[in-house]
Each structure stands twice: as C-alpha cells, then as structure tokens.
C-alpha positions, 0 to 999 in steps of 0.5 A: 805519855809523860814518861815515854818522852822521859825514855826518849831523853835518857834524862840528858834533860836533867844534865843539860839543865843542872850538870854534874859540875854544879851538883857535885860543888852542892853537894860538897857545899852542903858538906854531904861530900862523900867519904867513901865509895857507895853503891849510889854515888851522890850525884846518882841520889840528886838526879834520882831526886829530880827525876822523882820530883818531875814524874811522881807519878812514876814509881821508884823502880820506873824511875830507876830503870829510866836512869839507868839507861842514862847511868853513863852521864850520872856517875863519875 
C-alpha cells in the first residue's frame, strides 16, 4: 500500500525534494512570514499541504500521524 512506503519515509521524501530552506524563503516571499509563534509552524502547514496532495486518499489524522513521525526535520 501507498501509505506503508509513506511511514516507511518518514517523509524525508518531502525534505529531500523541497528543503526547509526554500519553503521558508516561499513562505516569506509570499509575504505569509509568521508574526508569532503558532502551534503548526508554516513550514509544518506546507509540508502537511504536500503530503495531503501526494496521499488524497488518506484522511487528515493519517496524515498527521505520518508526519509526526518525521516532525524533527519539519519544524525549526
């Protein structure tokens, strides 16, 4: 199944393919840099984006619960 290589990851795939370098200069350029601190940062809220995109089948707690396992890498 799709997901089981997903958890497999750990969604490294999604920081290999777009690092938190260049989502964090988007998210500035995009003039949505954050003002204060939030309980989802807005690099967490691009990678939760992405992954939604890659797995619609999924819903969003099976999402969550795959990026959490990779939450070290997503969060500054």
């Amino acid at each position: 199944m799709l997901i089981s290589r997903l958890e497999r990851l750990g969604l490294g795939i999604l920081t290999q393919s777009c690092p938190p370098e260049l989502v964090d200069r988007v998210v500035g350029d995009a003039g949505r840099k954050e003002k204060r601190r939030r309980l989802l940062s807005a690099r967490f809220t691009v990678y939760f984006v992405l992954a939604m995109c890659l797995f619609p089948q999924a819903d969003y707690l099976e999402v969550l619960r795959l990026m959490k396992a990779g939450e070290s890498t997503l969060r500054p």
